[in-house]
C-alpha positions as CSV (number, residue, x, y, z in Angstrom):
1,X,35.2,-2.1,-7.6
2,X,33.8,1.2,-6.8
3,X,36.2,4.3,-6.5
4,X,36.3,6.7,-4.1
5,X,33.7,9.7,-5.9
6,X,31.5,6.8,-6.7
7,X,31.2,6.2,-3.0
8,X,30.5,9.6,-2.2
9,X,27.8,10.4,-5.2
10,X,26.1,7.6,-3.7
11,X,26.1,8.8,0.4
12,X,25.0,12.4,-0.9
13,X,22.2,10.4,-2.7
14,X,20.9,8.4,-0.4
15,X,21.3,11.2,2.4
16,X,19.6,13.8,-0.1
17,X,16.6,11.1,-0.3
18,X,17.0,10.8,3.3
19,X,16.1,14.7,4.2
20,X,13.5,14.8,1.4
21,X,11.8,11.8,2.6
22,X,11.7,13.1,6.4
23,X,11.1,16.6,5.5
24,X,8.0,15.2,3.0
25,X,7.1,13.5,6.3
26,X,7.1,16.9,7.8
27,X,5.3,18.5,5.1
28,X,1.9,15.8,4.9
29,X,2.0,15.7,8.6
30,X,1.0,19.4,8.4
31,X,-1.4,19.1,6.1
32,X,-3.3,15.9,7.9
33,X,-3.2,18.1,10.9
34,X,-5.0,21.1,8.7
35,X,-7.6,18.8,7.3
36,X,-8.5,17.2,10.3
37,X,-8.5,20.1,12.5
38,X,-10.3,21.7,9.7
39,X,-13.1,19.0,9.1
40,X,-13.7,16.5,12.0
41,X,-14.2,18.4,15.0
42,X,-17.1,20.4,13.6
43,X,-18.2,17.3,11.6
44,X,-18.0,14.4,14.3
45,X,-17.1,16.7,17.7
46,X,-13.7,15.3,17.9
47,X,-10.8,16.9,19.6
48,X,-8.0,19.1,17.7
49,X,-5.2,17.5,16.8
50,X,-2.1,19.0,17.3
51,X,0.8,19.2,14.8
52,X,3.2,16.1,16.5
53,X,-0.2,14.1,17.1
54,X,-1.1,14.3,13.6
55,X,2.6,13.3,12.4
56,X,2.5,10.7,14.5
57,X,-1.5,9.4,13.1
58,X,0.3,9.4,9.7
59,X,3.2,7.1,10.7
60,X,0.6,4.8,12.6
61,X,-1.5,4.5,9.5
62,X,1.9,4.2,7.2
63,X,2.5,0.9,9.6
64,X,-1.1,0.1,10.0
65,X,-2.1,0.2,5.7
66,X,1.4,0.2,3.9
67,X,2.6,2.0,1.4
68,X,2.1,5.5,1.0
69,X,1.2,5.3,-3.0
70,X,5.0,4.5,-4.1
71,X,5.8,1.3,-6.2
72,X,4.5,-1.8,-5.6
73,X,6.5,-4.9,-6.1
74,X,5.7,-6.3,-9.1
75,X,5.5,-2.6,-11.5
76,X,2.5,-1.9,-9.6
77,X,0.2,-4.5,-10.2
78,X,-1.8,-7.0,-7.8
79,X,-0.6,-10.5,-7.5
80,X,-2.7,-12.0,-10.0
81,X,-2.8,-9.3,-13.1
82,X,-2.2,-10.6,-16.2
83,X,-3.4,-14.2,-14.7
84,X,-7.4,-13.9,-16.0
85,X,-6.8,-14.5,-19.2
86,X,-4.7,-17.7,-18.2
87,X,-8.0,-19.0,-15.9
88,X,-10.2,-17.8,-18.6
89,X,-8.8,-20.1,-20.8
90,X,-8.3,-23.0,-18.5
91,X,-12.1,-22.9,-17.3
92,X,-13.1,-22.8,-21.0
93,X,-11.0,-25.9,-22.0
94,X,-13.0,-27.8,-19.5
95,X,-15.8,-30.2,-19.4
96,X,-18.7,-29.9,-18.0
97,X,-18.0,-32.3,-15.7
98,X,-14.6,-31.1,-14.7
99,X,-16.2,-27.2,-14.0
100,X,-18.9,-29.1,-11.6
101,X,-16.4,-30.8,-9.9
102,X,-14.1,-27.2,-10.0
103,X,-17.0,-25.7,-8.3
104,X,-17.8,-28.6,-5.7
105,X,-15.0,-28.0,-4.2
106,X,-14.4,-24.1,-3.7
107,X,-17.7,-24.4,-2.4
108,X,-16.7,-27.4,0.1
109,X,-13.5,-24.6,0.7
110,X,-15.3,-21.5,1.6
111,X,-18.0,-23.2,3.4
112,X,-14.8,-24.8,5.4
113,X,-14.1,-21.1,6.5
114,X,-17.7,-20.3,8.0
């Protein structure tokens, strides 16, 4: 069971991670608001942004594209690293009538899509 400091170490953590994440938030917000104000509207005549508009763009592209360059599940590899070698091997191991048929049907599957 957990004891009474070991409860409180972890609130002050995870409200310590709490302020740093909003106030890094605050921080990039600023800085998207200096680039853009400092780049666009010269570059493709669009309005100034203004400090809460650009915190807000961030938080609408954190939702929109995902993460924000922290860990991805899996270490931080795609889905299928590490797998190549494992298709590499299987496609070599074939016949040459078993790749045919392989490719018959991805082709029959993306022509599906069209």
């Amino acid at each position: 069971m957990f004891n009474q400091d070991n409860q409180s170490f972890r609130m002050r953590r995870g409200m310590g991670f709490a302020i740093v994440a909003v106030g890094g938030v605050l921080v990039v917000g600023g800085v998207v608001m200096y680039l853009w104000n400092a780049i666009l509207p010269s570059a493709i005549h669009v309005e100034v942004l203004s400090y809460w508009q650009a915190v807000g763009l961030l938080i609408l592209c954190r939702i929109l594209f995902g993460n924000w360059g922290g860990r991805h599940r899996g270490g931080g590899k795609p889905p299928f690293a590490g797998k190549s070698a494992m298709w590499r091997e299987k496609w070599m191991n074939m016949s040459d009538e078993e790749r045919a048929q392989f490719k018959e049907q991805w082709k029959k599957r993306c022509q599906s899509r069209d």
